[in-house]
C-alpha positions in Angstrom: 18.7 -35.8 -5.9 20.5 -32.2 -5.7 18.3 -29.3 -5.9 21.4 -28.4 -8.8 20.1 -31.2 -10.5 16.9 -30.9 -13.3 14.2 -31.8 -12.1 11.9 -34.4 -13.4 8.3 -35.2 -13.3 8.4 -37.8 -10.8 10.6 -35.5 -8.2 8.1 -32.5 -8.7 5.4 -34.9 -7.5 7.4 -36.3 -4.9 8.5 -32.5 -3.6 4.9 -31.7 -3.8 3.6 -34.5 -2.1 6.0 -34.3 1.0 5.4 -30.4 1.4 1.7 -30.4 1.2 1.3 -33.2 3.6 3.7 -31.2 6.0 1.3 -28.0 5.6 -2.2 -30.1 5.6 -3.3 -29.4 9.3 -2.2 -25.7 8.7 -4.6 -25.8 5.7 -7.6 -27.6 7.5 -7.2 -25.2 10.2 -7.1 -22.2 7.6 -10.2 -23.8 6.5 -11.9 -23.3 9.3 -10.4 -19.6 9.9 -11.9 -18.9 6.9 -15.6 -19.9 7.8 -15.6 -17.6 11.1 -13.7 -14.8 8.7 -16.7 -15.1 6.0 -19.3 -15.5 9.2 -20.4 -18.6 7.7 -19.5 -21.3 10.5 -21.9 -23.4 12.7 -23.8 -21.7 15.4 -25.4 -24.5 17.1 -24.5 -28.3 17.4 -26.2 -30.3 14.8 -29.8 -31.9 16.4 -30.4 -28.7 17.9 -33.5 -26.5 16.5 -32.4 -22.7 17.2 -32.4 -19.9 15.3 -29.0 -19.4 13.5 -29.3 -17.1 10.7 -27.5 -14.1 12.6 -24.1 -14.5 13.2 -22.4 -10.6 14.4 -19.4 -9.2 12.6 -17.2 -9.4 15.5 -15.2 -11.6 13.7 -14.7 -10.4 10.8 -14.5 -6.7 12.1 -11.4 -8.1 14.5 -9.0 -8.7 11.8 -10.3 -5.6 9.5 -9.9 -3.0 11.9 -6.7 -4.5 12.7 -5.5 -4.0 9.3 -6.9 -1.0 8.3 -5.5 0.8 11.4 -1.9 -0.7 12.7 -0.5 -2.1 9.1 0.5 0.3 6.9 0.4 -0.5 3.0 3.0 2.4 0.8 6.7 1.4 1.4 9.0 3.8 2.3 12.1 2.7 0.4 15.9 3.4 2.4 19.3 2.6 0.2 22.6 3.1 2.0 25.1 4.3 -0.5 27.3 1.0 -2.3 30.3 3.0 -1.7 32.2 5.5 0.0 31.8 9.3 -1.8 29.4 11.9 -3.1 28.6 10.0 -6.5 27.1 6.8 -4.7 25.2 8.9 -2.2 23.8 10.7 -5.1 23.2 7.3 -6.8 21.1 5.9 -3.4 19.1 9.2 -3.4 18.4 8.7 -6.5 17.7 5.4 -6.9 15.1 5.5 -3.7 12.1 7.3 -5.0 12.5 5.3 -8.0 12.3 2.1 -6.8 9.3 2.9 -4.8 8.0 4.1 -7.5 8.2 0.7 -9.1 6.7 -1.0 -6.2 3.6 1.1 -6.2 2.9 0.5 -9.4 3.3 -3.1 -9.1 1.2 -2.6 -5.9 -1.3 -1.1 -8.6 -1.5 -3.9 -11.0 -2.7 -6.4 -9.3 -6.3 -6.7 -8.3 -5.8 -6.2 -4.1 -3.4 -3.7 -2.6 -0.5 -6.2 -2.3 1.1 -5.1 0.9 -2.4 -4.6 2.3 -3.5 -8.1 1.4 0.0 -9.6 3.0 -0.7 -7.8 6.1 -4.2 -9.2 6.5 -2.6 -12.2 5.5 -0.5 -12.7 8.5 -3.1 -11.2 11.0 -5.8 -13.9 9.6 -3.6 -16.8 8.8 -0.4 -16.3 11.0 1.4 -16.5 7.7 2.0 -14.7 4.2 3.4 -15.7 1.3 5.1 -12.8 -1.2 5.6 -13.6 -4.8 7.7 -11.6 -7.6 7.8 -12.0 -10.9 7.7 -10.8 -14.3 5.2 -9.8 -16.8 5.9 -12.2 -20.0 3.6 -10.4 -22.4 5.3 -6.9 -21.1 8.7 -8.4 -21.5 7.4 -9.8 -25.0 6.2 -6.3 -26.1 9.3 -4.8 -25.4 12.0 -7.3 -26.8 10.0 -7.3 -30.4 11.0 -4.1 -32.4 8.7 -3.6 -35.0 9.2 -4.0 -38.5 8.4 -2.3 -41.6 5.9 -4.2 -43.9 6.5 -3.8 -47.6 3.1 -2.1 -48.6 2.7 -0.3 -45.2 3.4 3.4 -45.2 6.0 5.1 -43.8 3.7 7.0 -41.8 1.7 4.1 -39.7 5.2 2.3 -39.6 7.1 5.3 -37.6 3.9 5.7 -35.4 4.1 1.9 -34.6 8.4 2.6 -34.0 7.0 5.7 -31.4 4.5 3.7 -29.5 7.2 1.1 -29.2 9.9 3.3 -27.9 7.3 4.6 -25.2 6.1 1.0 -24.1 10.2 -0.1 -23.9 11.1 2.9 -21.7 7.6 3.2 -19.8 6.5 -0.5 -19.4 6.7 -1.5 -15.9 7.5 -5.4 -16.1 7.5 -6.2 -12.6 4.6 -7.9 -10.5 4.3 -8.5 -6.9 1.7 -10.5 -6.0 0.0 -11.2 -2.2 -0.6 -15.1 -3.6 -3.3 -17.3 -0.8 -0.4 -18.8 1.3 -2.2 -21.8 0.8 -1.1 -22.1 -3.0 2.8 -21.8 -2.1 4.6 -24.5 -0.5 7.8 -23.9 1.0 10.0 -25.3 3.9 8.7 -23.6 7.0 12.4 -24.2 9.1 13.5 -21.9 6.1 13.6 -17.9 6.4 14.7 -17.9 2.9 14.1 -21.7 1.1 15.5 -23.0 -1.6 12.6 -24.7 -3.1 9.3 -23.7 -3.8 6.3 -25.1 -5.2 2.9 -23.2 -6.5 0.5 -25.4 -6.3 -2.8 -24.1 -8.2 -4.9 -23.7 -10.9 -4.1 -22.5 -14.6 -6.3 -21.5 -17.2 -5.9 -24.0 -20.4 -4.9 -20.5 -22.6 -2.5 -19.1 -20.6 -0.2 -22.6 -20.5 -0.7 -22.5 -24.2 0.5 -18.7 -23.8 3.7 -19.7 -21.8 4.6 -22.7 -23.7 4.6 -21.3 -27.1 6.8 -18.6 -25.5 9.5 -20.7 -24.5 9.0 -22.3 -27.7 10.1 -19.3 -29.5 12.8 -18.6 -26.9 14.1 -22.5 -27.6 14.1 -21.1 -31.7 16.2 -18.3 -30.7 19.1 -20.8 -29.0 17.8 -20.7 -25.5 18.4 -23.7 -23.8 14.7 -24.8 -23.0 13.3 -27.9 -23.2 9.3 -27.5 -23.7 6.4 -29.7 -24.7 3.7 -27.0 -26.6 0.2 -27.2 -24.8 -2.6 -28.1 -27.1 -6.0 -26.5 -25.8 -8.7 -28.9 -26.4 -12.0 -27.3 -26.6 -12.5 -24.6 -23.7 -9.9 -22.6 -23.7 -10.5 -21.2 -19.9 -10.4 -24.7 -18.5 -8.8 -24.6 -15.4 -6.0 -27.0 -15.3 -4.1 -28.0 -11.9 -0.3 -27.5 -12.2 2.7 -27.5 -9.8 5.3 -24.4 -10.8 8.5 -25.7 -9.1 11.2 -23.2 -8.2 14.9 -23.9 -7.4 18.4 -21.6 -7.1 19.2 -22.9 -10.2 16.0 -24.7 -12.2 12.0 -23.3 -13.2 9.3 -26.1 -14.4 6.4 -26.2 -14.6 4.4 -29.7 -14.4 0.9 -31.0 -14.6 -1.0 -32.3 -11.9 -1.0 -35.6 -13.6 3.1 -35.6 -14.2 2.8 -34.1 -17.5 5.9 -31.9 -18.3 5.4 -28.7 -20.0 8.6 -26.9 -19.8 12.0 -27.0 -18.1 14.5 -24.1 -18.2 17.7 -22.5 -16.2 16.8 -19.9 -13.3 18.5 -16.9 -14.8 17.3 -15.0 -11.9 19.1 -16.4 -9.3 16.8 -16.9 -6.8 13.4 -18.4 -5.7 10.9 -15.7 -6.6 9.1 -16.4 -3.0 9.4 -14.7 0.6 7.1 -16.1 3.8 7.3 -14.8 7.2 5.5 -15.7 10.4 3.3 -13.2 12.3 4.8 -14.5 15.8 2.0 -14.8 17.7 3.2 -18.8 17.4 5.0 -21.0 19.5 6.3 -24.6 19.1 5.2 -27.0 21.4 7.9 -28.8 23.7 7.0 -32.6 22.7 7.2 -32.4 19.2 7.6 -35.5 16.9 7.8 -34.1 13.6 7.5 -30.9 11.8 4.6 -29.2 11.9 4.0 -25.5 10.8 0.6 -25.3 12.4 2.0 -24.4 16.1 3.9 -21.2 14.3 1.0 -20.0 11.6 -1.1 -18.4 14.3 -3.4 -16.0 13.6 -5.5 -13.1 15.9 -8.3 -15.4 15.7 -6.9 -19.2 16.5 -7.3 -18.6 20.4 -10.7 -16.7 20.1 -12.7 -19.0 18.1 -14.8 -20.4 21.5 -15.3 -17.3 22.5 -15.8 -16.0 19.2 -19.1 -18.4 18.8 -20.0 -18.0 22.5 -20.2 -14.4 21.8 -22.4 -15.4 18.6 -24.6 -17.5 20.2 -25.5 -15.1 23.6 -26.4 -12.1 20.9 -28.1 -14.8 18.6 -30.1 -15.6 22.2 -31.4 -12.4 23.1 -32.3 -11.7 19.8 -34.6 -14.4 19.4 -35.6 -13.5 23.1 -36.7 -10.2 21.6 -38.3 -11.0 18.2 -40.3 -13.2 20.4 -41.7 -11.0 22.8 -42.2 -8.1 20.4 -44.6 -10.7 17.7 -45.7 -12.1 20.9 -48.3 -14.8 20.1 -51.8 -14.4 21.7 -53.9 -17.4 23.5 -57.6 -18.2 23.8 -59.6 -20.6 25.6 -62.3 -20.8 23.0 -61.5 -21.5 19.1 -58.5 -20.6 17.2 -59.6 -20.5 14.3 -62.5 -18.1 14.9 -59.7 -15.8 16.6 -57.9 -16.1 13.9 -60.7 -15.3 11.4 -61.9 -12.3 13.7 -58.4 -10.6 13.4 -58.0 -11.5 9.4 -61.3 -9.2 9.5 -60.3 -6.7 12.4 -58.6 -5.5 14.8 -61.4 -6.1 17.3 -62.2 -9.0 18.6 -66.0 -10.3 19.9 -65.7 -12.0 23.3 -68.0 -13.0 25.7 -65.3 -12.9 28.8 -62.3 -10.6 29.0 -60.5 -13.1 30.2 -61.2 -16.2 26.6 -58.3 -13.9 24.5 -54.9 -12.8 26.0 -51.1 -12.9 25.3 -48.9 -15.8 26.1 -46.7 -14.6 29.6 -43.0 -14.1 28.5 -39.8 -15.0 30.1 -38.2 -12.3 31.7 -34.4 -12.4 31.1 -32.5 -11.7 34.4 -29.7 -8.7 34.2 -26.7 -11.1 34.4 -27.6 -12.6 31.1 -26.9 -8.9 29.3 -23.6 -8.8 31.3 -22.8 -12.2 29.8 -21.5 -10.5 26.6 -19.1 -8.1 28.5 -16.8 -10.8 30.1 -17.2 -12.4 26.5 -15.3 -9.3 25.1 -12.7 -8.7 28.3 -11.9 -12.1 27.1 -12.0 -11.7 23.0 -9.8 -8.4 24.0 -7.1 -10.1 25.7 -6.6 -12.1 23.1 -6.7 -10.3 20.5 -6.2 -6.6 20.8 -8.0 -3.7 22.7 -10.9 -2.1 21.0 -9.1 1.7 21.4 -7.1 0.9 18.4 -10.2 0.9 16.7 -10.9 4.6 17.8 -13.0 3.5 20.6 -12.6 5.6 24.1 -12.1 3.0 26.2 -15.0 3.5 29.5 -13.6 5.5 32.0 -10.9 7.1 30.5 -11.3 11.0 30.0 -8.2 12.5 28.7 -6.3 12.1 25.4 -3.0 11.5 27.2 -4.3 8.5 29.1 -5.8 7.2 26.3 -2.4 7.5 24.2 -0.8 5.8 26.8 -3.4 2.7 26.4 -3.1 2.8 23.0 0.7 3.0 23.1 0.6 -0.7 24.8 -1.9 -2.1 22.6 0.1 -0.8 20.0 2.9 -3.6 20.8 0.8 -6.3 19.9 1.7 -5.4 16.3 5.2 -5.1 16.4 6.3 -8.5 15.1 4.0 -8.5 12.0 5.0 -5.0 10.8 8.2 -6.1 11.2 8.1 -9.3 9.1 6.0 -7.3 6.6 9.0 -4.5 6.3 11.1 -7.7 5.8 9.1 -9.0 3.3 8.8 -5.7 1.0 12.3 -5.7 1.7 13.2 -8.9 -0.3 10.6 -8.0 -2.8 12.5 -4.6 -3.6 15.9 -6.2 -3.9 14.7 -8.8 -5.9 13.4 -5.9 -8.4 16.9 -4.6 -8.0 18.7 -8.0 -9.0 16.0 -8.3 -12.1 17.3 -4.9 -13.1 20.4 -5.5 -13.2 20.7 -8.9 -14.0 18.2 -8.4 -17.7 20.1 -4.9 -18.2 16.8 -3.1 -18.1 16.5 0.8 -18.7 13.0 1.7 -17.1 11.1 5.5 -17.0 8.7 5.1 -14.2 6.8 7.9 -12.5 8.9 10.2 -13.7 12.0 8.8 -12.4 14.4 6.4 -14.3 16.8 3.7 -13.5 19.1 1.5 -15.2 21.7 -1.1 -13.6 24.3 1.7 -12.9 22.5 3.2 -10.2 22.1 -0.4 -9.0 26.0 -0.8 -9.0 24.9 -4.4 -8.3 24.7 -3.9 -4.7 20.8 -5.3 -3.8 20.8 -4.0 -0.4 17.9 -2.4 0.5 15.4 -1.2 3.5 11.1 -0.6 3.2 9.5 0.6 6.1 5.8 0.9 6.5 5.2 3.9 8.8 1.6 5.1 10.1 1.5 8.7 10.2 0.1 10.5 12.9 -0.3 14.3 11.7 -0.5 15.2 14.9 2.7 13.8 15.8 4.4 14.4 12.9 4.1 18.3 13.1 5.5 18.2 16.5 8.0 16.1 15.4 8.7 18.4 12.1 8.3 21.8 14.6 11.3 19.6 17.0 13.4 18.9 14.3 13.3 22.3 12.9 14.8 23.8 16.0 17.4 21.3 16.4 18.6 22.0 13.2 18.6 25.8 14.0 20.3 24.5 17.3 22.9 23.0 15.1 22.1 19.5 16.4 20.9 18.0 13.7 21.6 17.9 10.0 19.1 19.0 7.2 19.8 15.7 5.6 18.9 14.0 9.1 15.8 16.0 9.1 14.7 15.4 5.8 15.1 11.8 6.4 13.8 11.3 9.8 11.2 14.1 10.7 10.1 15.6 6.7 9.9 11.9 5.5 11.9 12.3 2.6 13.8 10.4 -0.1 16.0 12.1 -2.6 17.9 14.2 -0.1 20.4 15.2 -3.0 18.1 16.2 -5.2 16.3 18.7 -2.4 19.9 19.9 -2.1 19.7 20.8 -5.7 16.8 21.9 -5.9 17.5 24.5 -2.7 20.4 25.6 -4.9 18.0 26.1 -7.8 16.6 28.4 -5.8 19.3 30.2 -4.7 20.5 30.9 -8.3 17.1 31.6 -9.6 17.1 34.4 -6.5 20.2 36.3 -7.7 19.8 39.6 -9.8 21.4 39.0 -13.1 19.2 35.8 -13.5 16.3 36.9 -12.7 17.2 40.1 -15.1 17.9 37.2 -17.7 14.4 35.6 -17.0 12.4 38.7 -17.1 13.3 39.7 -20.7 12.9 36.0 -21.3 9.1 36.5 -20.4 8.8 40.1 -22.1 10.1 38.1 -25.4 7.5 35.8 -24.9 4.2 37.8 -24.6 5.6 40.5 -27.1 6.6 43.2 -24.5 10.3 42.7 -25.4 10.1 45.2 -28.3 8.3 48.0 -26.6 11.1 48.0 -23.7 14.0 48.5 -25.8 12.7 51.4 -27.1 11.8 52.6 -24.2 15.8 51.8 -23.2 16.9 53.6 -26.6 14.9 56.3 -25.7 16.5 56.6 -22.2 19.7 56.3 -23.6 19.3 59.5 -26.2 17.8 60.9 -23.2 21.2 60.3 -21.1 23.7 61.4 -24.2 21.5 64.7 -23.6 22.7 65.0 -20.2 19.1 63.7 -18.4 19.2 60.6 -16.0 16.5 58.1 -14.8 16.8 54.3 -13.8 16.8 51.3 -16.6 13.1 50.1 -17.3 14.2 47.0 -17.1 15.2 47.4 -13.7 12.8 49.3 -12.6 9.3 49.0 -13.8 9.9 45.1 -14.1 12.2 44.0 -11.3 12.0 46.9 -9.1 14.8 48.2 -7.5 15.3 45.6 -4.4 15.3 42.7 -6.9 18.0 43.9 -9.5 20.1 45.1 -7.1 19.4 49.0 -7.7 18.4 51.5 -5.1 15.1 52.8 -6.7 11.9 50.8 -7.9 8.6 51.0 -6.0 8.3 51.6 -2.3 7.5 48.1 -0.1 3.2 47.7 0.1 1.4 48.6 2.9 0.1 45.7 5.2 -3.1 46.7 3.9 -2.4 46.6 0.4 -1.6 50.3 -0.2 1.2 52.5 -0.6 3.4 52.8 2.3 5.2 56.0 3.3 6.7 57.3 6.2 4.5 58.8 8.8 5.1 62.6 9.1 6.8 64.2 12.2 6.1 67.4 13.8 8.3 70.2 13.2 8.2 71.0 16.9 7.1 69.0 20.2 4.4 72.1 20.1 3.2 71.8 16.4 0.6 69.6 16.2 1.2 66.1 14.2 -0.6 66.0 10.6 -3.2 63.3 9.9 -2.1 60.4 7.9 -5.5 60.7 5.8 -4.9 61.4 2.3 -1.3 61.0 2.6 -0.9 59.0 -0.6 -2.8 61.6 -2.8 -0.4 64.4 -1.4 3.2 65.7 -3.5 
């Protein structure tokens, strides 16, 4: 069967069955990535009677300082222009800090920092899975335009029409979720699949929720075919279901082949993006497809040493609670020992030698070196501990340490990579939504509509960490190769400043420069002397000046000059430039003579 075809119960089962037994030794061995991730695996062999409550957070602290330091989780957002002119660069500038924008908010809905969660995702598993969607109830809320009721008043009905025009222009409909790639089963050969199936629980209300909405869709001539759900007595029973995704079909099943709705993908595409962290390879002799050898995490190859490491500090722990609660012996009875101490801390003997302590084992040295060839080890296959901001020993300057770092740095190249890709599809899925349901959006303080879209889908995240450090220099550089005339401000604002909307800095810079010439700001000023009630007061003062000129006397315009000052609207007068130390400044007095002495500068500004 054609993935063009509908699908049917019976093929749902059959695509779910064939996927999840191609991923179910990547899942069992997820399973057990899991248990040294949560510190919860076996210490000891079974039959063996040792201590294994403490377990260290190597493990755990491996892949969190790797994520928290190398993977960086806000998208920087790049559009090329979808055509050749000013207006479709303006459109890209525009349309850049708005869609990321979009994708931090949807970072913000969900419960985990999505881009966060995908990059520990393919650190810990070797593999993430990126889902987008959309927000039914937001969609619902707003499509339905409310509508008068006969006995409501006019009053509570035009607040309801207000609230609704906010939620259609504000609403943000989009989600991107950082789904367990365990739920989501897609053809590993397949950068970008054609199928998908999620494979996971559903509460018993929300498939009543989604069914009754395509009900209503199916009333308004949608071509749906839907079968309600009924919710039986617990409404947040959790219900195993298989969502199948294809180009061109959306179903959703139960586990037990019951169909609950079938409709056309209108999106035009599979709502999912996976990606590899390329620490995999697969294997030469191969006899069928098997994702495991390619979903490699930073902690596959460490897991022996991993436990080793765990056991030798679960070792000389015990070594130490033992010797510090060291247990005492007696030849005589220990039960009057013991109800001598119960009573005291002295003890009645009648030779030195009947109480003692028992004679401990004295570790050698080697044994406390053991744990340092464990970690050479752990670190070459994993990742140095300086990118944890540990001074690696016997390094003692900050550029030898950069260059260590540098190289350690590389180990991460291929997942930030594939995460970039990843926010990549997710943002030009967004775009296609846009444009594809006609949506007008307001978000953040930016909007955009399908005309900025100019359905061209194309676009670029980065995820950059910033170093300020760096960065000045790097801002400082750039700023003297544009002086040089090397470089172009839009080059800097782009590369060094880290900035978006390089048109709209260029208007803004103009703003500037118009709000800097003398008639506006002339225009501005009696704006603001209208506004705290000075306004009045001046043109009298102006009437007063001219009467003052008819009679043949002259002076500067108040305006000008008491507000503005000379310098600012363009006259020759207004008040002399401050002193550096906040004072009047005036031209130091010169000697008439080279005999006659000079004159102080003391009490200058109180002289005619």
């Amino acid at each position: 069967m054609a993935l063009e075809d509908k699908p049917t119960p019976e093929l749902i089962q059959e695509h779910r069955k064939y996927l999840g037994d191609l991923w179910s030794n990547t899942h069992a061995k997820w399973e057990t990535i899991d248990t040294y991730y949560n510190r919860t695996f076996k210490l000891w062999p079974d039959g063996m009677d040792r201590p294994d409550w403490y377990i260290p957070m190597r493990s755990r602290a491996l892949v969190d300082h790797a994520v928290d330091h190398q993977l960086a989780f806000e998208p920087l957002v790049h559009r090329a222009p979808a055509g050749i002119g000013e207006e479709h660069k303006r459109r890209a500038d525009q349309l850049e800090p708005a869609l990321k924008a979009i994708m931090d908010e949807a970072q913000l809905q969900e419960p985990n920092l999505t881009w966060k969660q995908v990059g520990k995702h393919l650190l810990l598993y070797g593999y993430a899975v990126v889902e987008d969607g959309l927000d039914t109830t937001t969609m619902q809320a707003r499509r339905d335009k409310p509508k008068k009721g006969r006995s409501e008043p006019k009053e509570d009905f035009e607040g309801r029409m207000r609230l609704w025009e906010h939620r259609k222009k504000t609403m943000m409909p989009f989600r991107t979720r950082a789904v367990h790639p365990a739920r989501v089963l897609l053809d590993p050969l397949k950068k970008e699949p054609r199928l998908a199936i999620k494979h996971t629980y559903r509460l018993s209300q929300d498939l009543a929720e989604l069914t009754q909405a395509r009900a209503e869709q199916r009333g308004r001539g949608r071509p749906v075919e839907v079968n309600t759900w009924e919710i039986k007595d617990n409404p947040f029973e959790m219900v195993l279901c298989d969502e199948w995704w294809s180009d061109c079909w959306h179903a959703l099943a139960t586990d037990a082949g019951e169909l609950l709705f079938v409709e056309k993908n209108t999106w035009g595409f599979v709502p999912y993006a996976h990606a590899f962290s390329g620490y995999g390879q697969e294997p030469t002799s191969i006899s069928e497809i098997d994702p495991t050898h390619m979903a490699v995490g930073l902690l596959d190859h460490a897991l022996e040493s991993l436990k080793a490491q765990a056991q030798a500090v679960a070792g000389r722990h015990n070594a130490l609670i033992e010797a510090t609660f060291n247990p005492m012996v007696t030849t005589g009875s220990a039960d009057e020992l013991q109800d001598q101490l119960s009573r005291s801390d002295i003890v009645e003997v009648a030779n030195r030698g009947e109480v003692g302590r028992m004679e401990m084992q004295q570790l050698p040295s080697w044994m406390f070196e053991s744990e340092q060839w464990l970690d050479k080890d752990m670190e070459l296959g994993t990742y140095s501990r300086s990118l944890a901001g540990i001074r690696d020993q016997g390094v003692s300057t900050v550029g030898q340490q950069a260059i260590l770092s540098t190289s350690a740095m590389r180990k991460f190249v291929a997942p930030s990579k594939q995460l970039e890709h990843l926010a990549g599809r997710s943002a030009e899925h967004i775009l296609q939504l846009i444009d594809v349901l006609d949506l007008d959006m307001y978000v953040r303080g930016y909007e955009v509509s399908s005309t900025e879209i100019e359905h061209d889908y194309s676009v670029r995240v980065s995820f950059t960490l910033v170093d300020p450090v760096l960065q000045l220099q790097q801002r400082e550089m750039g700023l003297r190769e544009v002086q040089a005339g090397v470089k172009s401000r839009e080059t800097y604002w782009s590369a060094d400043a880290r900035l978006e909307d390089a048109t709209g800095e260029r208007k803004r810079l103009l703003e500037d420069f118009v709000r800097s010439d003398p008639m506006v700001q002339k225009v501005l000023a009696q704006e603001v002397a209208r506004e705290v009630g000075l306004l009045e007061l001046l043109e009298k003062q102006r009437a007063k000046e001219e009467q003052d000129m008819q009679m043949g006397a002259t002076g500067p315009n108040v305006l000008e000059q008491s507000i503005l000052g000379g310098d600012m609207a363009g006259g020759g007068g207004g008040m002399p430039p401050a002193a550096p130390g906040g004072g009047p400044q005036r031209d130091p007095r010169q000697p008439l003579t080279p005999d006659v002495a000079r004159p102080s500068r003391v009490g200058q500004e109180f002289a005619g």
